[in-house]
Structure formats: C-alpha cells, structure tokens
N, C-alpha and C positions, 0 to 999 in steps of 0.2 A: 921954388915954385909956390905962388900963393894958393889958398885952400880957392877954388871958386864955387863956391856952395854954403848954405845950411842945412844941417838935418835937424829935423825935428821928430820926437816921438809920436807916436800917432796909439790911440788904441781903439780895439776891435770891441765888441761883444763881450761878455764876462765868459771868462774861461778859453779865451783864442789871443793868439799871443800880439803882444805887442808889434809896430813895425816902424820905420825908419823913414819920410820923407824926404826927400832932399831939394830945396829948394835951390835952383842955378842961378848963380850968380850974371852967368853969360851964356850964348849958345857953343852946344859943344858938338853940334849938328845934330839935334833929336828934334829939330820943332820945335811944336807942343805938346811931344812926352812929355812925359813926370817917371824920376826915377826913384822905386822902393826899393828899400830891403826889407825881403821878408825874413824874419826872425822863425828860428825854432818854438815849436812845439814847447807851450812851460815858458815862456819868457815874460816876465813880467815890466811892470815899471821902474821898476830898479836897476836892471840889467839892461834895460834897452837905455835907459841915458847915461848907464856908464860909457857905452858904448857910443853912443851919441857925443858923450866929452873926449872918448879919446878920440876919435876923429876930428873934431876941433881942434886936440891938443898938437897931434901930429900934425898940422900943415897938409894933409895929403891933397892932390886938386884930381878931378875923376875928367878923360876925354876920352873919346870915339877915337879909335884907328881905323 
C-alpha cells in the first residue's frame, strides 16, 4: 500500500510541543478535516521530524473504517 499523505512538522508557541500535520494525498472520507498528531508534552523539533521521517520511511497509508 502506498503512503497517501505528507506530514509535516508544525510548531506552537515557545515551550508547547511540537505537532504533526498531515497533509492527504486523497479523500479517505474526512471532508475538509485536517488530521494532527498531537505530540507529548517536551517534544521538540528534533523528535517531531524523526518521527515525521519514519512515517515516510515506512510506507504506512492512514483510512477511515
């Protein structure tokens, strides 16, 4: 299965954590939602794009059941 998405890092305010966009490739029946991940408390820009690359690296694709 193809990835169908981007995430991109996104940041908040100084001192609130980082979080995770996702931009859709296609609809996966949300509309015009937008899907975050909100990150923990303490995550920085570092950690949000590792995370951000391995989600790219793995292939993984996100749908609604």
């Amino acid at each position: 299965m193809k990835r169908n998405y981007v995430a991109e890092v996104k940041e908040r305010e100084d001192g609130q954590p980082c979080f995770l966009y996702l931009n859709m490739d296609s609809d996966i029946g949300l509309g015009s939602k937008t899907i975050i991940i909100d990150l923990p408390e303490g995550t920085g820009l570092a950690e949000a794009e590792t995370l951000r690359d391995a989600l790219h690296r793995s292939g993984a694709s996100i749908r609604l059941v």
